[in-house]
N, C-alpha and C positions, 0 to 999 in steps of 0.2 A: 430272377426278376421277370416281372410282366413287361409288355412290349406295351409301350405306350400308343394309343392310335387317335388318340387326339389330337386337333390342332397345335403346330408349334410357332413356337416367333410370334412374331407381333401381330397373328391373327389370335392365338391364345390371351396374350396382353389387353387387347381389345375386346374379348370376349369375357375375358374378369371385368373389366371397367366399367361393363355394362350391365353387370350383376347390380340390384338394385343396390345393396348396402354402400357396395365400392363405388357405385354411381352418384350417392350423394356426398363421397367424399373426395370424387375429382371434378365435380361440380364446383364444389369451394374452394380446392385447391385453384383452379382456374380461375373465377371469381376473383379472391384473394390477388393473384400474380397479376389479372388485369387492372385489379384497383390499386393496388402500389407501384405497378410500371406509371400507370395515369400520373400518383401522386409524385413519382421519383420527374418525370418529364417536366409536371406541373414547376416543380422548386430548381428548374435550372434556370440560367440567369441568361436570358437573350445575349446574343452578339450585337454590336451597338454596331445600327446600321450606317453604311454611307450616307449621308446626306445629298440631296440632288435635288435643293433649292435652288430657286436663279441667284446668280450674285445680288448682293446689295445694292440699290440704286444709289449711285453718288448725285449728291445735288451739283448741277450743273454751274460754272462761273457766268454763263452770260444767260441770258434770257432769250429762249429761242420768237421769231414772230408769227 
């Protein structure tokens, strides 16, 4: 067997991805994963917040002067 002397690991990794062909398809892939995290976040259903209006005003029994 030949001795390999090219880069290993995830500089190899990186330097396929960036080969034009593989580049337009982890372009999409990303793409893709951002636009459906967006739509998955978009369809959750809020937490129904605290309220922290003042109380209700009660009408008063007497009439202040």
């Amino acid at each position: 067997m030949e001795n390999q002397t090219g880069p290993t690991g995830s500089k190899s990794l990186v330097q396929w991805a960036i080969t034009p062909p593989q580049s337009y398809v982890v372009y999409l892939v990303a793409l893709f994963l951002v636009a459906g995290g967006s739509f998955y976040v978009g369809t959750l259903k809020p937490k129904k917040a605290v309220s922290v209006d003042p109380p209700p005003i009660s009408t008063p029994s007497a009439p202040r002067n």
